[in-house]
VMD Tcl script that builds the backbone (N, CA, C; Angstrom):
set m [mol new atoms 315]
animate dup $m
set s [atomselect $m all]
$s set {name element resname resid chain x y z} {
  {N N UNK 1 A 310.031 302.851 -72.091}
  {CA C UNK 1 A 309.189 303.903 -72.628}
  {C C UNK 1 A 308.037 304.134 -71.669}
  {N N UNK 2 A 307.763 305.343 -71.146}
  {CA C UNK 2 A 306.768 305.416 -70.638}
  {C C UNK 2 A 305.612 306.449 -71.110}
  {N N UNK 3 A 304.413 306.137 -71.246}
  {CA C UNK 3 A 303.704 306.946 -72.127}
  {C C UNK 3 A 302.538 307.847 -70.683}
  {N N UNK 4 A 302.797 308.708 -70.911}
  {CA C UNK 4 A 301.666 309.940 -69.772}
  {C C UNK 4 A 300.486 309.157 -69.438}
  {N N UNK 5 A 300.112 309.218 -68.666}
  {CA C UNK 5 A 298.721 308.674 -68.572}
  {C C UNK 5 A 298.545 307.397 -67.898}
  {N N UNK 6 A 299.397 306.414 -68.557}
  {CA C UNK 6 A 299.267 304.990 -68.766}
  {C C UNK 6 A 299.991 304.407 -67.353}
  {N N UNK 7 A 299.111 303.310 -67.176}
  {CA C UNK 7 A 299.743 302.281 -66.058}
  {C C UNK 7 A 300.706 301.697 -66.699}
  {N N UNK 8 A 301.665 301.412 -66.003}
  {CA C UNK 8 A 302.703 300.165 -66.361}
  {C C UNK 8 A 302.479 298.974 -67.178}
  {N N UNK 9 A 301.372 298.425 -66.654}
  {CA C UNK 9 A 301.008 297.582 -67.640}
  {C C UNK 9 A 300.215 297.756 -68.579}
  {N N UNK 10 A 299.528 298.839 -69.330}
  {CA C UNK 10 A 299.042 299.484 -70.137}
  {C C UNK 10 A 300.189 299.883 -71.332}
  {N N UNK 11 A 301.194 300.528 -70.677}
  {CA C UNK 11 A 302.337 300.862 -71.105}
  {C C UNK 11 A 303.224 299.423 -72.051}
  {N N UNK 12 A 303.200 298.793 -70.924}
  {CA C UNK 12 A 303.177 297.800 -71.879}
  {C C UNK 12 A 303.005 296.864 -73.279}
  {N N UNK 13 A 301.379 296.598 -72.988}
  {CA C UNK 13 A 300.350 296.518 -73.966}
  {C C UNK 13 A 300.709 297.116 -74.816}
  {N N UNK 14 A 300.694 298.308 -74.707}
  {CA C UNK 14 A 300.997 299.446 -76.067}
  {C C UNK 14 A 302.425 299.323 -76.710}
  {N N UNK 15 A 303.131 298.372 -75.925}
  {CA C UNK 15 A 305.039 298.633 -76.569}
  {C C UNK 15 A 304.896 296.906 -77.263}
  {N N UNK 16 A 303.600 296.141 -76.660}
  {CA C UNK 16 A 303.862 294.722 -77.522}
  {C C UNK 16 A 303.402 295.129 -78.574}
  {N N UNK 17 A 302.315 295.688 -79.065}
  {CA C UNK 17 A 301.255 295.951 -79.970}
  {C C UNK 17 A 302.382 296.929 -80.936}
  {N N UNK 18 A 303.009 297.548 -80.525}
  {CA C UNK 18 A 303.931 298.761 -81.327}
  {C C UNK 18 A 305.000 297.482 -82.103}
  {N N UNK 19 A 305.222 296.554 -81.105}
  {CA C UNK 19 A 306.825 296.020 -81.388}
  {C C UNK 19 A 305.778 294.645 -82.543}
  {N N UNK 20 A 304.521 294.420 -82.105}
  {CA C UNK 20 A 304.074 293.352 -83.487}
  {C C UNK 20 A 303.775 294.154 -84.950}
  {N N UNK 21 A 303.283 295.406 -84.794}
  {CA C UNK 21 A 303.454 295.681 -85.989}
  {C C UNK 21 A 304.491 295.922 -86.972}
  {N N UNK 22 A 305.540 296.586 -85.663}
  {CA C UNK 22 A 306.846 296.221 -86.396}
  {C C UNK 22 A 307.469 295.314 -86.884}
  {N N UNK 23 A 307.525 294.169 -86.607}
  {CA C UNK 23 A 307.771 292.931 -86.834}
  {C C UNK 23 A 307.118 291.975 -88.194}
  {N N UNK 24 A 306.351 292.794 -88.756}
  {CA C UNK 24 A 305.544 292.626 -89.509}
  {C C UNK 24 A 306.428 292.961 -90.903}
  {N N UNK 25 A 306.974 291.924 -91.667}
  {CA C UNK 25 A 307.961 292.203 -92.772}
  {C C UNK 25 A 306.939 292.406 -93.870}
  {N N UNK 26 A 307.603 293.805 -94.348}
  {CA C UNK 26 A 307.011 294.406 -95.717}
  {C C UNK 26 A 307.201 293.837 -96.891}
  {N N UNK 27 A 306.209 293.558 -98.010}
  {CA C UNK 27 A 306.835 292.668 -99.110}
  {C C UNK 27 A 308.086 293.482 -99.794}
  {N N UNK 28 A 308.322 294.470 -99.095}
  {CA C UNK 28 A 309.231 295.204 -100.852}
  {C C UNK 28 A 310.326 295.927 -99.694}
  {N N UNK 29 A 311.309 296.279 -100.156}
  {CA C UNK 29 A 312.547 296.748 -99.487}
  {C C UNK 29 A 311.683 298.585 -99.379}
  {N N UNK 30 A 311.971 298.802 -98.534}
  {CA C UNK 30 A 311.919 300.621 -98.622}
  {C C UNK 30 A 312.725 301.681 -97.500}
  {N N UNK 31 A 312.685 302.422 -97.068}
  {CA C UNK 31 A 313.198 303.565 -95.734}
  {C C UNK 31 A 312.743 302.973 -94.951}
  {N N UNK 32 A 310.923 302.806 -94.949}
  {CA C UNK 32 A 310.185 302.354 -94.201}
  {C C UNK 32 A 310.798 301.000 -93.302}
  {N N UNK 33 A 311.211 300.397 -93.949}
  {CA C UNK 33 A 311.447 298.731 -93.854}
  {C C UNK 33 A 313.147 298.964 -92.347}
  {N N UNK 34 A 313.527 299.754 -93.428}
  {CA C UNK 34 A 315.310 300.268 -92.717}
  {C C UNK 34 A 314.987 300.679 -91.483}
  {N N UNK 35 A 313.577 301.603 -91.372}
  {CA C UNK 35 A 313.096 302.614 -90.223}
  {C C UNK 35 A 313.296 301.182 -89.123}
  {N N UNK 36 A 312.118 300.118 -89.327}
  {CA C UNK 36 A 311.431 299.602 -88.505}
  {C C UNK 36 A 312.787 298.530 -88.142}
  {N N UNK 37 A 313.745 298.131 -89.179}
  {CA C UNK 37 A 314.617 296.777 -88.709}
  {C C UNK 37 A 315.544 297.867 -87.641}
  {N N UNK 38 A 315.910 299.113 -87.871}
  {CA C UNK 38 A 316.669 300.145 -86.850}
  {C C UNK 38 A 316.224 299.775 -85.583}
  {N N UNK 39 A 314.647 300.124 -85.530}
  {CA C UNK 39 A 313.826 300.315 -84.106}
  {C C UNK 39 A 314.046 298.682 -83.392}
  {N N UNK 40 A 313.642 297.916 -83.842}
  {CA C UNK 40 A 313.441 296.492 -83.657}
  {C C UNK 40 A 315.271 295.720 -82.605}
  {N N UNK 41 A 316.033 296.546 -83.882}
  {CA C UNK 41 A 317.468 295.692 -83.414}
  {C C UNK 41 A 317.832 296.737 -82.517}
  {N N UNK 42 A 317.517 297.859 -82.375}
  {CA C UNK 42 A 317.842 298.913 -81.085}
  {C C UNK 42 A 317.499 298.725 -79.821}
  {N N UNK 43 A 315.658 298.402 -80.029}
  {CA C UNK 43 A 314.999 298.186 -78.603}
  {C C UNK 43 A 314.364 297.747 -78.171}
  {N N UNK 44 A 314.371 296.344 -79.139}
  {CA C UNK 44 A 313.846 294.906 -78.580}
  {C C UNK 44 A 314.744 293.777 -78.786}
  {N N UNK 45 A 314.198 292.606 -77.941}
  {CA C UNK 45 A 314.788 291.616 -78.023}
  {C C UNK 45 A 314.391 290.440 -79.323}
  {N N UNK 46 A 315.175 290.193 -79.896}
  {CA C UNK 46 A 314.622 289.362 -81.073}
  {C C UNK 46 A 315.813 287.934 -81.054}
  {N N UNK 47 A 314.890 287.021 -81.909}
  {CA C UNK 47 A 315.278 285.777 -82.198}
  {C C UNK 47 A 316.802 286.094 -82.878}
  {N N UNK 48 A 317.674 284.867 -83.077}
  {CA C UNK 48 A 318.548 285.137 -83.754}
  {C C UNK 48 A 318.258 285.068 -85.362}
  {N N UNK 49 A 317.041 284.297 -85.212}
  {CA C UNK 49 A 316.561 284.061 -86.753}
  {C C UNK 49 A 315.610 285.221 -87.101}
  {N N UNK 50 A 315.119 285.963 -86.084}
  {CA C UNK 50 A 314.455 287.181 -86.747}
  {C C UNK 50 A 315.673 288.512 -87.214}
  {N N UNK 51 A 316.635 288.375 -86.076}
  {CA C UNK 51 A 317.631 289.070 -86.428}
  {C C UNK 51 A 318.227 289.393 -87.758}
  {N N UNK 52 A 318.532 287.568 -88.172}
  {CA C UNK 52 A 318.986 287.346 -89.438}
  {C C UNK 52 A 318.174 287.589 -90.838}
  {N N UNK 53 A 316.673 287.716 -90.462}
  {CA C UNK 53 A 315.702 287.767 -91.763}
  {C C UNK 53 A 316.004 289.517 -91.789}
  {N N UNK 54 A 315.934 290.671 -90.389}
  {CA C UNK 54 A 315.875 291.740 -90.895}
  {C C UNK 54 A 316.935 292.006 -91.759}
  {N N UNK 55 A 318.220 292.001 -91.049}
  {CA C UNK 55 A 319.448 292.427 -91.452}
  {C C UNK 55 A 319.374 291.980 -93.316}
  {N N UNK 56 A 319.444 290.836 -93.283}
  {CA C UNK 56 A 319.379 290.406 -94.406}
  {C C UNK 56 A 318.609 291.231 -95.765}
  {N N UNK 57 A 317.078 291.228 -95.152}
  {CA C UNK 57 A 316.424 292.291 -96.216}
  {C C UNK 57 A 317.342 293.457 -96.717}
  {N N UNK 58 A 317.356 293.858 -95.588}
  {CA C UNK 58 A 318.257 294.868 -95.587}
  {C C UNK 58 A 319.709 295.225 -96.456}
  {N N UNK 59 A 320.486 293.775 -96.083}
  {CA C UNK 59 A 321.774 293.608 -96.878}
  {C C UNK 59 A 321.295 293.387 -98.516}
  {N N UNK 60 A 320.256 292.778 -98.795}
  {CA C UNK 60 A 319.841 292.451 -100.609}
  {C C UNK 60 A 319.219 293.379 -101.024}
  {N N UNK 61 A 319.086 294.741 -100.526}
  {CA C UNK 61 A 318.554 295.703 -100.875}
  {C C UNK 61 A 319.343 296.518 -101.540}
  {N N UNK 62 A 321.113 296.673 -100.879}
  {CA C UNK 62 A 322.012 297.398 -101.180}
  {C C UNK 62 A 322.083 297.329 -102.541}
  {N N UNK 63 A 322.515 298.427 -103.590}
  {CA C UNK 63 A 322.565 298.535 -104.796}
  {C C UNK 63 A 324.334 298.792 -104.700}
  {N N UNK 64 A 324.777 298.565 -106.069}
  {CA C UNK 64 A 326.131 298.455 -106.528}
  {C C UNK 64 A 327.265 299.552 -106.179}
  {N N UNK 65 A 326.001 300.568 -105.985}
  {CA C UNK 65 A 326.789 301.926 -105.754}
  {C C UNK 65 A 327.186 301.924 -103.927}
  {N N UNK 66 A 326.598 301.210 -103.397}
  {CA C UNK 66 A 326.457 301.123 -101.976}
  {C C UNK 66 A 325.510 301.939 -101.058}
  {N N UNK 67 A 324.325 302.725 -101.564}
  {CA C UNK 67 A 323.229 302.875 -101.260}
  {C C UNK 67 A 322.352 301.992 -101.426}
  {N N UNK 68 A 320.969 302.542 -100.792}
  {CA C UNK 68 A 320.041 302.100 -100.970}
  {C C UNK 68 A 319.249 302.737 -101.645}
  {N N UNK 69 A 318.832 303.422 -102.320}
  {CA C UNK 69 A 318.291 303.996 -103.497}
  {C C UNK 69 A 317.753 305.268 -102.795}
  {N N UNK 70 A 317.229 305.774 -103.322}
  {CA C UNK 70 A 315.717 306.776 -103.161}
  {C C UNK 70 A 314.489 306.286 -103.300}
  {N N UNK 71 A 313.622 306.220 -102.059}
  {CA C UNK 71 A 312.597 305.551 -102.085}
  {C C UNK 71 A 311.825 306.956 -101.844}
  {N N UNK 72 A 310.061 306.551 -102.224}
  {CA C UNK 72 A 308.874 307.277 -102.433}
  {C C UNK 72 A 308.206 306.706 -101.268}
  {N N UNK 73 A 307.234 307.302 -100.417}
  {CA C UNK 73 A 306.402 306.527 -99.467}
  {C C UNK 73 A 304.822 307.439 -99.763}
  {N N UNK 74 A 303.923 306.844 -99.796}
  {CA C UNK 74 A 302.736 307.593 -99.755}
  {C C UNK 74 A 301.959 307.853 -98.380}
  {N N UNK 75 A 301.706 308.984 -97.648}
  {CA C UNK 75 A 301.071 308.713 -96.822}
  {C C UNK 75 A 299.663 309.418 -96.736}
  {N N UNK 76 A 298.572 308.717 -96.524}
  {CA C UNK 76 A 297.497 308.598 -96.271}
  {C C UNK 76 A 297.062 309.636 -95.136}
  {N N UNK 77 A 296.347 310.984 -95.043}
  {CA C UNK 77 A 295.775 311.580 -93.531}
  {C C UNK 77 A 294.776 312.471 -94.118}
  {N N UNK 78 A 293.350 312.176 -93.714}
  {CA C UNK 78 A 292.083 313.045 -93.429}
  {C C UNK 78 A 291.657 312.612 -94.992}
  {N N UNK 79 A 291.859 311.520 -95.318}
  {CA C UNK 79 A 290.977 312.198 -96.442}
  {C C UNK 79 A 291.884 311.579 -97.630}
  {N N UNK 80 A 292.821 312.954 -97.718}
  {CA C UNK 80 A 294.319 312.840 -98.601}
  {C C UNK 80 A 295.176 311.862 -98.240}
  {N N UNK 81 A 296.393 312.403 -99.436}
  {CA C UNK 81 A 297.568 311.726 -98.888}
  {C C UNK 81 A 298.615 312.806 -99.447}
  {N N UNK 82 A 300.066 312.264 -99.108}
  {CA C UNK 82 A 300.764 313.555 -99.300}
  {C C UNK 82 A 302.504 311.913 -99.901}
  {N N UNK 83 A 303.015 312.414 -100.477}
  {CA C UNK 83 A 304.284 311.491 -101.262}
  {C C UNK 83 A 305.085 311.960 -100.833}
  {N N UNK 84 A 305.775 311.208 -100.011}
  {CA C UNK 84 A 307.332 311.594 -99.095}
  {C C UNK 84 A 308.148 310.978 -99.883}
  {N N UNK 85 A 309.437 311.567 -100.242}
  {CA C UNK 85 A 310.816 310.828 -100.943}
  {C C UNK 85 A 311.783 311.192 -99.798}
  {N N UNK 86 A 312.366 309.897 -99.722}
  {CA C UNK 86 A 313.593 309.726 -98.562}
  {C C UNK 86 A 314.885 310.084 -99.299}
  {N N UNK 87 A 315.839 310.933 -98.383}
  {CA C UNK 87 A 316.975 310.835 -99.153}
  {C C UNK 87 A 317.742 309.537 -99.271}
  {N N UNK 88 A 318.025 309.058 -99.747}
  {CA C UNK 88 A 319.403 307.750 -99.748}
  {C C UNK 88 A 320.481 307.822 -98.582}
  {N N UNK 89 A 320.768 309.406 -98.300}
  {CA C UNK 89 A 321.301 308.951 -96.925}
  {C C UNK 89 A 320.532 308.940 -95.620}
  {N N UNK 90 A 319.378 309.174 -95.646}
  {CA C UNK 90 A 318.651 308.926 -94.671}
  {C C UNK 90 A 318.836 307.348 -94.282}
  {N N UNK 91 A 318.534 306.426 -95.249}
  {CA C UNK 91 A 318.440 304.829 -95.613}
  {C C UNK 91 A 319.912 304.523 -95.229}
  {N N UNK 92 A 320.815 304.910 -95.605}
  {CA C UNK 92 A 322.365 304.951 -95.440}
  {C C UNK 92 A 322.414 304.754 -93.744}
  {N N UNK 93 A 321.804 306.291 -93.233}
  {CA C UNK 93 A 322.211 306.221 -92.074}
  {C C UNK 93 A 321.928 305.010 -90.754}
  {N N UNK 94 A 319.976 304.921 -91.833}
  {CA C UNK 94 A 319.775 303.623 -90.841}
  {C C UNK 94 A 320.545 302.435 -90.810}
  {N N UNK 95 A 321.232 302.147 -91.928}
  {CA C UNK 95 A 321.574 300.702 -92.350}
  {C C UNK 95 A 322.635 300.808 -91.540}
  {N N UNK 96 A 323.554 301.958 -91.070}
  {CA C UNK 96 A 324.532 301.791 -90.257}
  {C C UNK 96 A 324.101 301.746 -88.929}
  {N N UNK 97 A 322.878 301.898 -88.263}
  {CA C UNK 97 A 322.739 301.543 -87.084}
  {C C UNK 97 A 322.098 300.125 -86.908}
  {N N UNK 98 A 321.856 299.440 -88.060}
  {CA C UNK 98 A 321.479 298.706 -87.699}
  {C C UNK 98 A 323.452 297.337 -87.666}
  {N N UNK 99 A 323.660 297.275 -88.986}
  {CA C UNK 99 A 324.666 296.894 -88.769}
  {C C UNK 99 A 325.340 297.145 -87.630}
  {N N UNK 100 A 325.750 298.224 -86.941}
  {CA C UNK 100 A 326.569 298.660 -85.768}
  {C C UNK 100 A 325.776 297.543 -84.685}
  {N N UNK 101 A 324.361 297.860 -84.718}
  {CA C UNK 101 A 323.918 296.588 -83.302}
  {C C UNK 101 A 323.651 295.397 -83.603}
  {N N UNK 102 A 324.206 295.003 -84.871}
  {CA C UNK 102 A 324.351 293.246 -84.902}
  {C C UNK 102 A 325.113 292.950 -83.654}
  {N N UNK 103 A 324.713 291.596 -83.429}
  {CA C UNK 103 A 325.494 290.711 -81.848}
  {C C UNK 103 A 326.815 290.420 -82.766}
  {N N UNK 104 A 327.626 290.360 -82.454}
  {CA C UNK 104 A 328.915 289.579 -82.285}
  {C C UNK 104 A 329.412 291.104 -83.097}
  {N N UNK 105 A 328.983 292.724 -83.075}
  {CA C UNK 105 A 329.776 293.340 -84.053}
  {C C UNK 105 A 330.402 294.670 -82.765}
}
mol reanalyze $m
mol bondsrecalc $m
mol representation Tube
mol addrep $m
């Protein structure tokens, strides 16, 4: 990733700082959660045991029907905030990229 402006190692800085907040497990299953285990198993390198905690969230989230529900997200800007609802296949779609880049798949 290279961001305009930025030195290489600036660039950097900014992709550890991006990749710790990601890494940062949410107490509750959501899109959000699907978003970040996508980004994480796409385009960083992770433990096999961090591997296994995302995926996992991920897998005990699935409901009977084989979605992941419809989730609500609130987001916070200027002041306000504004309530985003994800479709279920949005969540769908991530869960298949993340499964697809498990190691041994």
């Amino acid at each position: 990733m290279r961001v305009s402006g930025l030195r290489s190692f600036e660039t950097d800085l900014l992709m550890m700082g991006m990749l710790l907040i990601l890494r940062a497990m949410p107490p509750f299953f959501s899109d959000l959660l699907a978003e970040r285990a996508a980004l994480l198993l796409l385009f960083s390198t992770l433990a096999t045991n961090e591997v296994i905690q995302w995926v996992s969230a991920v897998l005990d989230a699935q409901l009977p029907d084989g979605t992941w529900g419809r989730h609500s997200t609130e987001l916070p800007y200027d002041g306000k905030s504004v309530t985003v609802h994800t479709a279920p296949t949005h969540t769908s779609a991530l869960a298949l990229l993340i499964f697809l880049d498990m190691p041994g798949t």
